[in-house]
Residue, then its C-alpha position, 0 to 999 in steps of 0.5 A: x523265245x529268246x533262245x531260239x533268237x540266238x540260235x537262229x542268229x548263230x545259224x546264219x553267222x555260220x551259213x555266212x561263214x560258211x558261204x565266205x569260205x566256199x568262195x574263198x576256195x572256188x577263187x583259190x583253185x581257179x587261180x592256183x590251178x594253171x601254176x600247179x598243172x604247169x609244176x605237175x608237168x614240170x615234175x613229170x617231164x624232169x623224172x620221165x629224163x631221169x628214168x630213160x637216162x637209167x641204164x637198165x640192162x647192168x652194162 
């Protein structure tokens, strides 16, 4: 019986753990998410000046 006392102390430290660090990655995503669109569309804006300032025809 003790065994099965352990173990199922083991399950719960991990389906704690496991709890703790979903939340940990909901709150990251929420809070980073507006700063890496805002660098995605930076990013993009900058190679869209590149690509059009590009001479394509070979004059």
């Amino acid at each position: 019986m003790r065994r099965f006392n352990r173990a199922q102390s083991t399950l719960e430290y991990v389906i704690i753990l496991a709890a703790v660090i979903g939340a940990i990655i909901y709150v990251a995503s929420t809070l980073l998410k507006p700063k890496l669109q805002s660098s995605y569309d930076t990013l993009t804006t900058k190679m869209q000046d590149k690509v059009s300032s590009v001479n394509f025809s070979g004059e």
